[in-house]
C-alpha positions as CSV (number, residue, x, y, z in Angstrom):
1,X,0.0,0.0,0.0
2,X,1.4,3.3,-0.9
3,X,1.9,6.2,1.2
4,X,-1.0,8.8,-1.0
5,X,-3.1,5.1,-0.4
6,X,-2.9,5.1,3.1
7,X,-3.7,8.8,3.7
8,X,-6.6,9.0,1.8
9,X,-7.7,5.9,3.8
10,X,-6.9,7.4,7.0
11,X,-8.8,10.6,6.4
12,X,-12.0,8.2,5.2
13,X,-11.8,7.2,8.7
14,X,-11.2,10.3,10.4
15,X,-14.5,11.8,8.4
16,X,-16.6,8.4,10.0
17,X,-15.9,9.1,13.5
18,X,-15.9,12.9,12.7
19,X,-20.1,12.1,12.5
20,X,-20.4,10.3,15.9
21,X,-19.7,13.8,18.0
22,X,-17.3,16.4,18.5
23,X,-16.7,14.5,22.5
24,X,-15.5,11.3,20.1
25,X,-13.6,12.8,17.9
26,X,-11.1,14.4,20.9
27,X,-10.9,10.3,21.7
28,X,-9.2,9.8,18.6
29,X,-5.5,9.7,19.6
30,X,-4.0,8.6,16.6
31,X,-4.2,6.3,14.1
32,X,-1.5,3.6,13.0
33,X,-0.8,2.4,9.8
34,X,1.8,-0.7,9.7
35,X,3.2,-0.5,5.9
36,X,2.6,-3.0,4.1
37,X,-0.2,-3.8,5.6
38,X,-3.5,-5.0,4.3
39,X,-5.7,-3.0,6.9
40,X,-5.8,-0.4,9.5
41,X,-4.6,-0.8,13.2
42,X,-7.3,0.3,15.5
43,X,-8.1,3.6,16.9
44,X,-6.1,4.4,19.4
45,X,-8.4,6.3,22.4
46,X,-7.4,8.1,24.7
47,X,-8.4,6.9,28.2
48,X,-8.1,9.7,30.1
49,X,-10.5,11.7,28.0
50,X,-12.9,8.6,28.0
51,X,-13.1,9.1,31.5
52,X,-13.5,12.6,31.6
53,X,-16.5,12.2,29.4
54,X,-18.1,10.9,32.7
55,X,-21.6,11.7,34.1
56,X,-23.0,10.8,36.8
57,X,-27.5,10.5,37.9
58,X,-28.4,9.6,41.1
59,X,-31.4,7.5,41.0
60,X,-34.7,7.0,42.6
61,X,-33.2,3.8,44.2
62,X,-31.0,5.8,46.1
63,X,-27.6,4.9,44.0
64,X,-25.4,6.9,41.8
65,X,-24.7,5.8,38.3
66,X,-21.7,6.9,36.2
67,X,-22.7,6.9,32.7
68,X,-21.2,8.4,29.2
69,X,-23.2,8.9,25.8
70,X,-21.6,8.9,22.3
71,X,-22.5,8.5,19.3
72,X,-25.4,10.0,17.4
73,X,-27.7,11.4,19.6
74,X,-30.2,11.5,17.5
75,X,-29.3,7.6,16.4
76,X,-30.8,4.1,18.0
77,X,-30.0,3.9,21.9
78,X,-27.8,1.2,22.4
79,X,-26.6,0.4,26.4
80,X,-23.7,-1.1,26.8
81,X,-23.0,-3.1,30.1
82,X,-19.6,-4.2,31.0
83,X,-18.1,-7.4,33.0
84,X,-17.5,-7.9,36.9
85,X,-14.8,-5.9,38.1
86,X,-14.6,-3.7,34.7
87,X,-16.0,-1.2,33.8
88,X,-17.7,1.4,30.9
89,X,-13.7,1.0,29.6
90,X,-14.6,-2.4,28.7
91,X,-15.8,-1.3,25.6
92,X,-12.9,1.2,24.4
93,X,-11.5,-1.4,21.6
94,X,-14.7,-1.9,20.4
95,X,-16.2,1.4,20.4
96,X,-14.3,2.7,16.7
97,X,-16.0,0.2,14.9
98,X,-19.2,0.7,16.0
99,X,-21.8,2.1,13.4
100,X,-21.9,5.7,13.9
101,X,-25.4,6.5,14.1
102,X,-26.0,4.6,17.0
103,X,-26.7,6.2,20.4
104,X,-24.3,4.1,22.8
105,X,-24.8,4.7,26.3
106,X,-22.0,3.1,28.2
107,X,-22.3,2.6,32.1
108,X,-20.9,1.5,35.1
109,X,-22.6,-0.7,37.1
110,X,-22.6,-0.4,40.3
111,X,-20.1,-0.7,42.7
112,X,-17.5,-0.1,39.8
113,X,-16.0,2.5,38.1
114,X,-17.6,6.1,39.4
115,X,-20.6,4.2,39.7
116,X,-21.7,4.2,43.6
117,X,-21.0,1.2,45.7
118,X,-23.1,0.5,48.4
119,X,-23.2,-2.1,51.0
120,X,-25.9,-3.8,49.1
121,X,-27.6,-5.2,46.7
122,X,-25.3,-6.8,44.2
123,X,-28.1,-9.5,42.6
124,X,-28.9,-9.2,38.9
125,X,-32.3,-8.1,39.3
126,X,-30.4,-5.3,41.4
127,X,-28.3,-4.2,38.3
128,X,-30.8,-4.5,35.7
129,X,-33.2,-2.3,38.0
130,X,-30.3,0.7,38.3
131,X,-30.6,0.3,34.0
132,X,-33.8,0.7,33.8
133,X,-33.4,3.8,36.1
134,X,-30.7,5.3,33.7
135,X,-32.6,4.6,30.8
136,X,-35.8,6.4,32.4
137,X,-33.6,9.6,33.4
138,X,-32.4,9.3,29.8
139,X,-35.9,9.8,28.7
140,X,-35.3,7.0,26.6
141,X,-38.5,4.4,26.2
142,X,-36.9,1.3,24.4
143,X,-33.2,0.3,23.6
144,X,-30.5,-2.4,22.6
145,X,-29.0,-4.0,25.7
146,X,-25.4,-5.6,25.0
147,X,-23.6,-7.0,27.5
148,X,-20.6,-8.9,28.3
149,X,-19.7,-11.7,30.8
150,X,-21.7,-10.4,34.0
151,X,-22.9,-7.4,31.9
152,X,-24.6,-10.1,29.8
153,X,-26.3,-11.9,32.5
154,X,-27.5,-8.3,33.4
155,X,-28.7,-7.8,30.1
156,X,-30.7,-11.3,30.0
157,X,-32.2,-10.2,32.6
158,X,-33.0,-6.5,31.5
159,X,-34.6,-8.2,28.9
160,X,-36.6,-10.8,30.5
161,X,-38.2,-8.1,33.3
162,X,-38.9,-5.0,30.9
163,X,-39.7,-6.8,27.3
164,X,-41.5,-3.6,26.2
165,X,-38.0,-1.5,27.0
166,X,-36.1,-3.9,25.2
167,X,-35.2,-3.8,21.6
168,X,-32.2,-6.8,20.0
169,X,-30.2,-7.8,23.0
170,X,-26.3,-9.1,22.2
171,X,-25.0,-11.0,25.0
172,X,-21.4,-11.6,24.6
173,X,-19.3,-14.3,26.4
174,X,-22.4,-15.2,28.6
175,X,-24.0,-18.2,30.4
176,X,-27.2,-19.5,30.5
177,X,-26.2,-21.4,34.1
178,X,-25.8,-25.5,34.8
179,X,-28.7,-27.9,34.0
180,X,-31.1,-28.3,37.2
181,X,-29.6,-31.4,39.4
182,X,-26.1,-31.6,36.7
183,X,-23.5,-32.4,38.8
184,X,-21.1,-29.6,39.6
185,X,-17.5,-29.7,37.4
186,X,-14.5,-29.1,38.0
187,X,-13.3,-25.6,35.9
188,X,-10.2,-24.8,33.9
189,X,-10.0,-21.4,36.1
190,X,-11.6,-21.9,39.7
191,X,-12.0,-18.1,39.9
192,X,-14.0,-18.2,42.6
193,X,-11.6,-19.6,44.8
194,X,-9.3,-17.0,44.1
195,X,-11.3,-13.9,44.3
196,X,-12.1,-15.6,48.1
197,X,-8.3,-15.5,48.8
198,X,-7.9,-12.0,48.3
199,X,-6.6,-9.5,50.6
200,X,-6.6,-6.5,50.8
201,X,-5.0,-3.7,49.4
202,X,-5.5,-5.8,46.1
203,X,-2.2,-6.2,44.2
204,X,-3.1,-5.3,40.4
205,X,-0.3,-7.3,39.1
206,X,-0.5,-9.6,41.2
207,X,-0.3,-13.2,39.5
208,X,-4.3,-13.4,40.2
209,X,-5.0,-10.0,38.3
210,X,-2.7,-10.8,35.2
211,X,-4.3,-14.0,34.9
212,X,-8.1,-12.5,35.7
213,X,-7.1,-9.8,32.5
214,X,-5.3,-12.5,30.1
215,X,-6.7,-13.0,26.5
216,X,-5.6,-15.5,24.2
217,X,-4.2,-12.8,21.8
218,X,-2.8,-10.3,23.1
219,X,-4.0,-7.1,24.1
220,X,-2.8,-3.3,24.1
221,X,-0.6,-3.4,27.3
222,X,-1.8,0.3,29.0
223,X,-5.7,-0.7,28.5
224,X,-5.0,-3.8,29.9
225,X,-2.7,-2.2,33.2
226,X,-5.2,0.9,33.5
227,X,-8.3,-2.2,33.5
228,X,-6.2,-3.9,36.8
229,X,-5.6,-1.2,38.3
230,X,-9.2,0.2,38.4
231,X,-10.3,-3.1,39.1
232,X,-7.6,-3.1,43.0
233,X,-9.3,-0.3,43.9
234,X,-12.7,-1.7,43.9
235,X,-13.4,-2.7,47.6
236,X,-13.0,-6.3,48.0
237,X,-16.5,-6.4,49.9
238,X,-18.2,-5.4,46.8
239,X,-16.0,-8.4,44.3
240,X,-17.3,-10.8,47.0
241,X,-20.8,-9.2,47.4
242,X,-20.9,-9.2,43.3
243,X,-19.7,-12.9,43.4
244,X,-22.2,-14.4,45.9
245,X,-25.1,-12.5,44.8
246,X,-24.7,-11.7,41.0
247,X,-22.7,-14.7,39.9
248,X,-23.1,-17.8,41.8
249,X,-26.2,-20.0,41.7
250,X,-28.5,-17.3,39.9
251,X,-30.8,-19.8,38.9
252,X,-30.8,-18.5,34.8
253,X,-32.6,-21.5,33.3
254,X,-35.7,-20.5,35.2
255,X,-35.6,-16.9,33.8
256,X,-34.6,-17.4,30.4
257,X,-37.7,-18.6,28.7
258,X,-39.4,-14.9,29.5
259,X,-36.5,-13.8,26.9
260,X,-38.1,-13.2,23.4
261,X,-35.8,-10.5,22.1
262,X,-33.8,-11.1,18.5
263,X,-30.6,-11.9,20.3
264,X,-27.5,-12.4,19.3
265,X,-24.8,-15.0,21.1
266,X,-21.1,-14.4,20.5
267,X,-18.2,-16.1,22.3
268,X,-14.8,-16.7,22.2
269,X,-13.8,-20.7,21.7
270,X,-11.4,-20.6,24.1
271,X,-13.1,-19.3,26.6
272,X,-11.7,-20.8,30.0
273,X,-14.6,-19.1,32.2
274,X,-18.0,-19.5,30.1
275,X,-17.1,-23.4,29.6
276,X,-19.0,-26.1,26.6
277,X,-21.9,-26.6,29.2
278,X,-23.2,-23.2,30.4
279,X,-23.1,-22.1,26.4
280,X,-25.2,-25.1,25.3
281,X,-27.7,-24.2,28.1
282,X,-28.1,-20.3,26.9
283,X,-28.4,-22.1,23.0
284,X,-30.9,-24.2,24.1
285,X,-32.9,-21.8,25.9
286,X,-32.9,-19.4,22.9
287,X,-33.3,-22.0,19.8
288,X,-33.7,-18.3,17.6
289,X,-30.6,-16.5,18.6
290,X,-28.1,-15.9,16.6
291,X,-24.8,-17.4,17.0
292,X,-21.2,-16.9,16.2
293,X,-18.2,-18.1,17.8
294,X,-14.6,-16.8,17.3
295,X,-11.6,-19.9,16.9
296,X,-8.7,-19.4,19.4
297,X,-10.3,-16.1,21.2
298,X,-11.0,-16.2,25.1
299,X,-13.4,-14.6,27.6
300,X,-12.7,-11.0,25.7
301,X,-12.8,-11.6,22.2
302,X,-14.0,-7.9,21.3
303,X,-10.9,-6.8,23.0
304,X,-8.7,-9.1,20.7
305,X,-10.8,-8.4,17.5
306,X,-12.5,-5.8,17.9
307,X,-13.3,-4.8,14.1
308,X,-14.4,-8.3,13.8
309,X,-16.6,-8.3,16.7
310,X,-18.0,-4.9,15.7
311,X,-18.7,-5.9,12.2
312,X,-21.0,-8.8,13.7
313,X,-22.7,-6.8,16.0
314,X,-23.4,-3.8,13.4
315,X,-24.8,-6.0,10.9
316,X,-27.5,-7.6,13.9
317,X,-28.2,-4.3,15.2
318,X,-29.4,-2.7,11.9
319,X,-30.8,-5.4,10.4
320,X,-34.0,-3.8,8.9
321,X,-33.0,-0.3,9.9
């Protein structure tokens, strides 16, 4: 690819984000182009203007959401709910790719990020209530839920409670929980066991939090280290709390039938936490979702690929649009 190639290219992609919002375009950093290769590197963003982009709503529950819109805000609301011990980061590789005229609304849960964290209540219903919340301070009456990893057992359940606020949902490296009476396996990655032998102050590279943050491919080192080290300072009451109450023994396969949103499944094949079992479960439970599955990524795979990832989820969101 020649140089006059590679510029004009560059400022193709430059004009695209220039159309999600003047907030996004002071994300864009800079853009890399390896010579001679075939496509672009990703957009680089800068986190500390991610974060700075920041809001926060209290809520008639009594908590305090951070929260950040981008995109067009004129586009299709889109909420985007991050993993256990992330948070509205998670979705910083991915976010480039995304098809600018959607509406994301990125959040942190609670008791991460910015986001409030109480004492209590750290069950799904708990999280998917403090959505619906945002979403009703947002003025906004129906939207696409994606989630990933606890953010999509959030999202399942967003979805199953509030159908009528619920357009597609995308559920990314989720679960739909062991058969009834299936006797309990052993896992690859017990990480249960070692979020219980945590002290604190939490270590963020510690051998625990490199392996809690590994992917299969790797990923930019900085997103990665700023991801730990947001993730130590959460109190280690609220990772058990979230543990015990959000992620163990939350009962999904009596739940999921109520879930008749155009879904979308999307996992990484090598996976060590959302094992063969708990994926066949969520399949099962939603015969009509679509599915794809990425060879050799892990628990992450829009960190790994995220234009791949991205090009999936596009085409399912605005199907029909």
């Amino acid at each position: 690819m020649n140089r006059d190639a590679t510029l004009t290219r560059t400022s193709r992609l430059t004009a695209a984000l220039r159309r999600w919002s003047p907030a996004a375009c002071l994300l864009l950093q800079s853009i890399a182009w390896a010579a001679p290769a075939q496509a672009p590197a990703p957009a680089r963003i800068d986190l500390d203007a991610f974060e700075a982009m920041k809001k926060s709503v209290a809520l008639p529950d009594g908590e305090t959401l951070a929260y950040l819109t981008m995109g067009d805000p004129a586009g299709a609301p889109v909420v985007l709910i991050h993993g256990y011990t992330d948070s509205a980061r998670d979705w910083v590789p991915l976010i480039p790719y995304l098809a600018p005229r959607l509406r994301l609304i990125l959040v942190d849960i609670r008791g991460h990020g910015r986001s409030a964290k109480p004492e209590c209540c750290y069950t799904r219903a708990d999280f998917a209530y403090d959505i619906k919340l945002l979403l009703d301070a947002l003025h906004v009456e129906r939207a696409d839920i994606v989630g990933h990893s606890l953010g999509s057992i959030i999202a399942q359940t967003f979805a199953e409670l509030w159908p009528e606020r619920t357009g597609r949902v995308v559920l990314i490296s989720s679960s739909g929980g062991r058969r009834p009476g299936a006797a309990p396996r052993a896992a690859k990655f017990d990480y249960a066991a070692a979020i219980r032998q945590l002290k604190e102050p939490i270590d963020p590279d510690s051998k625990f939090m490199i392996e809690w943050w590994w992917s299969p491919t790797p990923v930019d080192p900085d997103f990665n280290r700023r991801l730990r080290e947001d993730a130590a300072a959460i109190p280690l009451r609220v990772w058990l709390a979230v543990l015990d109450q959000g992620l163990i023994d939350t009962d999904l396969q009596r739940t999921l039938p109520r879930l008749k949103a155009p879904a979308l499944l999307i996992w990484g094949s090598d996976d060590p936490l959302m094992e063969r079992e708990v994926r066949d479960t969520l399949r099962e439970a939603l015969p009509q979702a679509e599915v794809k599955i990425f060879p050799g990524l892990g628990h992450n795979p829009f960190w790994e690929q995220p234009a791949q990832c991205a090009e999936v989820i596009n085409r399912f969101l605005t199907a029909g649009s």
